[in-house]
Backbone as CSV, one residue per row, in Angstrom:
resi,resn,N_x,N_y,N_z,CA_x,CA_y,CA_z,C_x,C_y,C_z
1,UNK,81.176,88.306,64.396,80.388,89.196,63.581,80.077,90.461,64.372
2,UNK,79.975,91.716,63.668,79.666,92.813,64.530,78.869,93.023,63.912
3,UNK,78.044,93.920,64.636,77.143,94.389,64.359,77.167,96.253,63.934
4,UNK,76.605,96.613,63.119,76.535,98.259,62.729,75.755,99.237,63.858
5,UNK,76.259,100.024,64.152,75.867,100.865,64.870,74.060,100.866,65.299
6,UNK,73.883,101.327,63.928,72.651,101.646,63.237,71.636,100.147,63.991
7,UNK,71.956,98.915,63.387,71.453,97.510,63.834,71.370,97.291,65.295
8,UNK,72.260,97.803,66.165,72.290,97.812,67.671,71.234,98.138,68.386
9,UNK,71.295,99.898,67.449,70.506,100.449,68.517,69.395,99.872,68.184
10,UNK,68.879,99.418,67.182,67.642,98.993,67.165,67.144,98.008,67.728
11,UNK,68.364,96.864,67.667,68.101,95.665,68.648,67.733,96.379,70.282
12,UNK,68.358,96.852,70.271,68.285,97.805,71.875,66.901,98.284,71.842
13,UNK,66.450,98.839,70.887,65.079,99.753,71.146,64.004,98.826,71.266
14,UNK,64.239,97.596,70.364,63.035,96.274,70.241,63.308,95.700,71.725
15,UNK,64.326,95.449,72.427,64.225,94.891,73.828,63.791,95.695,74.579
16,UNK,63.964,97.043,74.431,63.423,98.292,75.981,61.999,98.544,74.798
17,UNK,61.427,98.297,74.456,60.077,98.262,73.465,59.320,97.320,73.970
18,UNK,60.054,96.281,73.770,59.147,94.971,74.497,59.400,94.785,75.954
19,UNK,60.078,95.358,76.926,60.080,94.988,78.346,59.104,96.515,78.736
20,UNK,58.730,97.582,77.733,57.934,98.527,78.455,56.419,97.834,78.159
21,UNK,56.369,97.093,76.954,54.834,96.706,76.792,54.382,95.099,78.089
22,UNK,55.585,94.841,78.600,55.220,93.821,79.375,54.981,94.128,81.142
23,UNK,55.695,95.330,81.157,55.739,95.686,82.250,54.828,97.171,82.323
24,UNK,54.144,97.499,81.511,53.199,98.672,81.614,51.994,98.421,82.497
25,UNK,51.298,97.533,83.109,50.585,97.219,83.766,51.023,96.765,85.123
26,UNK,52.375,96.399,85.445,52.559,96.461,86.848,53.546,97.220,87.315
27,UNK,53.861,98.715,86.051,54.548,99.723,86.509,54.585,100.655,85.375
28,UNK,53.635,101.555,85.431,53.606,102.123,84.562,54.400,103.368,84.165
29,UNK,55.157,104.075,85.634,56.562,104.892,85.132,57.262,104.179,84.577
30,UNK,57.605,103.140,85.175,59.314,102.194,84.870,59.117,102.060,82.865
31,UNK,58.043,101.461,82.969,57.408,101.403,81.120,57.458,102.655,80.394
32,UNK,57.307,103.498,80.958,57.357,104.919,80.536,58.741,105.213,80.500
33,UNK,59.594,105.390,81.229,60.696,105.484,81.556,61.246,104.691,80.464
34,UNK,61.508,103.019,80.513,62.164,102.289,79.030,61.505,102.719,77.916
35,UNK,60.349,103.599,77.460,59.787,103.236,76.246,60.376,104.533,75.874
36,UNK,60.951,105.859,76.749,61.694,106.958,76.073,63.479,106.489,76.115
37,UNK,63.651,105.676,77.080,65.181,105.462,76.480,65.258,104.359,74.949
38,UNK,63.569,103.822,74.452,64.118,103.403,73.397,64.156,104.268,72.489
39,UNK,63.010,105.216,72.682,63.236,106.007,72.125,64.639,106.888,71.203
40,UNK,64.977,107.541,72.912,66.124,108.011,72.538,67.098,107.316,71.903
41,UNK,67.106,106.058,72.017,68.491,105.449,70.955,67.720,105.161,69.709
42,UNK,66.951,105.390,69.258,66.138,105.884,67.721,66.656,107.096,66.908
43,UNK,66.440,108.497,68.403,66.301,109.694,67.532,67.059,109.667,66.242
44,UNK,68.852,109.303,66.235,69.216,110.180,65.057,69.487,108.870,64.076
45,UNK,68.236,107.746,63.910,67.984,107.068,62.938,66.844,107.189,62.182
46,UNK,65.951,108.439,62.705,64.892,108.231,62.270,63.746,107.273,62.260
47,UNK,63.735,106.512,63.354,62.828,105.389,63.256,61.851,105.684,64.898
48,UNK,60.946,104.968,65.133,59.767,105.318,66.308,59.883,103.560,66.585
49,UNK,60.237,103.728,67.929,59.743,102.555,68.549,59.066,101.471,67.945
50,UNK,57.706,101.709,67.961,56.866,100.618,67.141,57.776,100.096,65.402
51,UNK,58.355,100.894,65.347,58.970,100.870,63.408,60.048,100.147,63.998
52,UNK,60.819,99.997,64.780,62.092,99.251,64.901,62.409,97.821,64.459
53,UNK,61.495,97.124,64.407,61.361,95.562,64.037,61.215,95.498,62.216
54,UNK,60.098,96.371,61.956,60.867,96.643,60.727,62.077,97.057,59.969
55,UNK,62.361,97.604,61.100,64.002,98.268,60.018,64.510,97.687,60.122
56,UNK,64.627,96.734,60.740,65.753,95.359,61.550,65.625,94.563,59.653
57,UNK,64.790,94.595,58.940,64.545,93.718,58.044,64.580,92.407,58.095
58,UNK,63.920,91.912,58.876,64.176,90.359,59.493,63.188,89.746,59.345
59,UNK,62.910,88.479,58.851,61.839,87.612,58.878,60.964,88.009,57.590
C-alpha cells in the first residue's frame, strides 16, 4: 500500500509534533528546531501542526 504524498507528510508532521512536545523540557532548541521542520512539511498543505491528526481522518 502507498501512501499519498499529502498522508506522509502528515504522518511525518504528527511524529516531529510529538517528539518536540516530549522533548521540550529537556531541550528546548532541539523541540523548537522539530516543531518548524513539522512545520515546514505542512506549508503547501495548508494544515498547522496541532491540525495534523485531524486531517489524517483517523479514529
Amino acid at each position: 500500500m502507498s501512501l499519498s504524498d499529502r498522508r506522509e507528510d502528515l504522518l511525518i508532521a504528527v511524529a516531529l509534533t510529538e517528539f518536540s512536545v516530549h522533548y521540550e523540557q529537556a531541550d528546548p532548541e532541539l523541540a523548537e528546531h522539530v516543531l518548524q521542520l513539522a512545520a515546514d512539511r505542512l506549508v503547501g498543505h495548508d494544515v498547522e501542526p496541532a491540525e495534523a491528526v485531524d486531517a489524517l481522518e483517523i479514529g
